[in-house]
KOLSEBA-84212 format. One record per residue: x, y, z of N, C-alpha, C in turn. Coordinates in steps of 0.2 Angstrom, whole numbers, plus 5000, padded with zeros to 4 digits. Example, Ala and Ser with C-alpha at 12.3 -4.5 7.8 and 13.67 -1.06 7.14 Angstrom:
<atoms>
506649725039506249785039506649845039/506449895035506849955036506450005039/
</atoms>
This chain:
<atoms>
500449945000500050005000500450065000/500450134997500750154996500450225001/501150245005500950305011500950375006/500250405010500150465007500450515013/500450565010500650635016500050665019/500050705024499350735028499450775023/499250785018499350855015498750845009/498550915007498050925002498050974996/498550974991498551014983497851034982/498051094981497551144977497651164972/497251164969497651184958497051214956/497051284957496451324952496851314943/496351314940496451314931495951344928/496151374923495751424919495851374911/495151384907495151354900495751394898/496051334892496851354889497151334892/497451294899497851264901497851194902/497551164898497451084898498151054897/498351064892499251044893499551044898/499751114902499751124907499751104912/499151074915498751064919498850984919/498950934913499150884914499750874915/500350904915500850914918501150914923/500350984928500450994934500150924937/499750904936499350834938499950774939/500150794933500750714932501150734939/501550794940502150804945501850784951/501250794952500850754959500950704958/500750684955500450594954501250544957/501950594952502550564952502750594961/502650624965502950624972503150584974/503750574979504150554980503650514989/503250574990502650564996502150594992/501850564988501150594985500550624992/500350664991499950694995499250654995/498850675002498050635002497750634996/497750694995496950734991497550794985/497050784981497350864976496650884972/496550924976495950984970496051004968/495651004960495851074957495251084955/495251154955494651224954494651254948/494251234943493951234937493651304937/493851374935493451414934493751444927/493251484926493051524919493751604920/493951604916494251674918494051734918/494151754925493951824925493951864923/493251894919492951944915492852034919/492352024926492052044927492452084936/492952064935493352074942494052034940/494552064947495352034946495451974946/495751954942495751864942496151864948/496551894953496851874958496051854962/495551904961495251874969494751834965/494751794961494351744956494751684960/495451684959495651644962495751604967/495651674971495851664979495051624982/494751644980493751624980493851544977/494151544972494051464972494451434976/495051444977495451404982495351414988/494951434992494551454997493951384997/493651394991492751354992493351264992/493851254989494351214989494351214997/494751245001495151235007494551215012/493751225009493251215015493051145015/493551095011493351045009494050985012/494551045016495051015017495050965021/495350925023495550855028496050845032/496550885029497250845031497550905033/498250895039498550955041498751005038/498850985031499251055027498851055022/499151125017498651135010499351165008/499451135001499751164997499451194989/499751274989499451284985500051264976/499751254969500051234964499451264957/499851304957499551344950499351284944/499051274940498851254934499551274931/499951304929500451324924501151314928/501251284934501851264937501651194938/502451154941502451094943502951074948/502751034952503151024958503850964957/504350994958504850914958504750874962/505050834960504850754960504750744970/505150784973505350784981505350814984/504750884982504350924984504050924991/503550884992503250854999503650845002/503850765000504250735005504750795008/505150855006505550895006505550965011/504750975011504251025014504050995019/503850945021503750895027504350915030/504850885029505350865034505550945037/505550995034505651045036504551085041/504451055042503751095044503651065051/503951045056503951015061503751065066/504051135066503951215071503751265065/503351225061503151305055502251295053/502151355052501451355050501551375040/502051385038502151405033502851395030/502951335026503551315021503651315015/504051355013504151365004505051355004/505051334996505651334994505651364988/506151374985506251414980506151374972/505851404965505851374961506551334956/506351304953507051274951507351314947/507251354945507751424941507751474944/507751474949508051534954507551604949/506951604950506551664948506051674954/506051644956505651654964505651634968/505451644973505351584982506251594985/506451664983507251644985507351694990/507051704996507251735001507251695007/507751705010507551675015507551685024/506851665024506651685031506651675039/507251625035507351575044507751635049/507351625053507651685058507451735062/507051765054506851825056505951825062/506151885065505651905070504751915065/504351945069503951945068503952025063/504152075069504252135066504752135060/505352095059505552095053505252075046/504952035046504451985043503652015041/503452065044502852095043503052175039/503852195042504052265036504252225031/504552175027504352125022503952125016/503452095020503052085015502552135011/502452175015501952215012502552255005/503052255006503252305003503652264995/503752184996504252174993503852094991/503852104982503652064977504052004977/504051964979504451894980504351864974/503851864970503751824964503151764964/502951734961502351694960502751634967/502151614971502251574977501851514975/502051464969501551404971502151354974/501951294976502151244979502151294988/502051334991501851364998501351295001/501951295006501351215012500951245018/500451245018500151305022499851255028/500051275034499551225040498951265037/498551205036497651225037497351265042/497551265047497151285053497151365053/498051365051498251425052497751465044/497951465039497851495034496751485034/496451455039495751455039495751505045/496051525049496051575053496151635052/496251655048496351735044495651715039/495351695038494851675032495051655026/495751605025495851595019496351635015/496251625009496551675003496451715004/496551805004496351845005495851864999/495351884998494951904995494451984994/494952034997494552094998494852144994/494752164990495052214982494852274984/495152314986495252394984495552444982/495552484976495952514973496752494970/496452414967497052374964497452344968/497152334975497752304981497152264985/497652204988497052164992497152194999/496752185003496652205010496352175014/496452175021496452145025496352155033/495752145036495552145041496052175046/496452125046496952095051497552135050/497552185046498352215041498152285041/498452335044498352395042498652445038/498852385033499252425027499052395021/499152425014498952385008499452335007/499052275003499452225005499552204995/499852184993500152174985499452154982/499752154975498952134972498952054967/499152004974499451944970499051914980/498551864978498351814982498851774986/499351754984499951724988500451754990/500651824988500851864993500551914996/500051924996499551955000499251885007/499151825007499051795010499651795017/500351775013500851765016501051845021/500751885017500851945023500451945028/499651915029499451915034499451865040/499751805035499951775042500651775044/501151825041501551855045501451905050/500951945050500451985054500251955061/499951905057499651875063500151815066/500851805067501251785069501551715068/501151695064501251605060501851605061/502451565059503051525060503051505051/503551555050503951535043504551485041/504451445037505251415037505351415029/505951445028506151425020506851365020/506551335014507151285012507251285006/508151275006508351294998508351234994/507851184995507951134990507351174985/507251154978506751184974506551134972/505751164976505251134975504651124970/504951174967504351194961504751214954/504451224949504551244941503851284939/504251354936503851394936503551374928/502951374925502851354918502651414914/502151444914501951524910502351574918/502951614912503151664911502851724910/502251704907502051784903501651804906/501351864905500651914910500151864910/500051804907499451784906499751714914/500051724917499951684922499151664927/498951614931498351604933498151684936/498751714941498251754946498651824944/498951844939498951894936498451954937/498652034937497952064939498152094932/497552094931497252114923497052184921/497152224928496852294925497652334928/497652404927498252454930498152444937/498452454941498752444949498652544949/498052554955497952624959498352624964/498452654967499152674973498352674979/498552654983498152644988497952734993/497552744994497552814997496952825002/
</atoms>
């Protein structure tokens, strides 16, 4: 029988990534600790509002379905290496939130180990770190702030809990509040993930000009 991880993949997709998408699905299926469960969230692309907060709503109505002590999120357009899990596990013993960096050094590359509370909240509001999939989230924590963030104003998400505009990207807008709210971060430099679309057309891209927050 083959042991699964307490963990549960989230994969929002938008139509036109079925290629994609069967790739991102293979990279799961091949883990090294394959996870419990892997959703993915089938929606339409956002016409009518930011696809950041189209995203963040699906992988939300996803995480209320969840099980198992962590959620990992993985975009439709990226893929996780082979030892990914098993990689992120081992390191998540005292953390509420583990990420590594992608296998071409284009994002996930700072590293947090260390740092205070106060260091880590002047951070993140201020500083684009780049597309965060493969991020291991303890569920408890990331249901405790309500999820993904999902409240859009003036081109920036915001945040109950945060007194400051937080970026206009679901995954680092997320990662800021619950450095706020004091979660335990660990990074590790193995890489965990492979970034796939490069281009503005990535899943949670914001589709309209960015307003300065005022």
């Amino acid at each position: 029988m083959t042991t699964t991880a307490d963990v549960t993949v989230i994969t929002p997709t938008i139509p036109g990534r079925e290629q994609d998408l069967a790739r991102c699905l293979q990279s799961v299926y091949w883990q090294t600790v394959p996870p419990a469960a892997h959703l993915v969230v089938a929606q339409q692309k956002a016409t009518d509002g930011p696809r950041p907060v189209a995203v963040a709503q699906g992988q939300n109505q996803a995480l209320s379905t969840v099980r198992t002590t962590w959620v990992l999120r993985l975009a439709d357009d990226d893929w996780l290496t082979p030892q990914a899990i098993e990689k992120l596990l081992e390191a998540a013993d005292q953390a509420d939130v583990v990420y590594g960096p992608d296998r071409d050094g284009v994002a996930g590359m700072t590293d947090v180990n260390g740092w205070d509370a106060e260091r880590l909240t002047g951070f993140y509001p201020e500083h684009d770190v780049g597309p965060q999939s493969g991020d291991l989230y303890r569920t408890k924590a990331l249901r405790s702030i309500g999820g993904w963030c999902t409240e859009w104003v003036n081109g920036h998400f915001h945040h109950p809990m945060v007194p400051v505009c937080l970026l206009p990207y679901e995954d680092s807008a997320t990662r800021c509040v619950l450095a706020y709210c004091g979660f335990r971060f660990r990074y590790i430099s193995y890489p965990t993930w492979v970034m796939g679309q490069t281009t503005p057309d990535r899943i949670s891209n914001v589709p309209v000009p960015l307003t300065p927050c005022g």
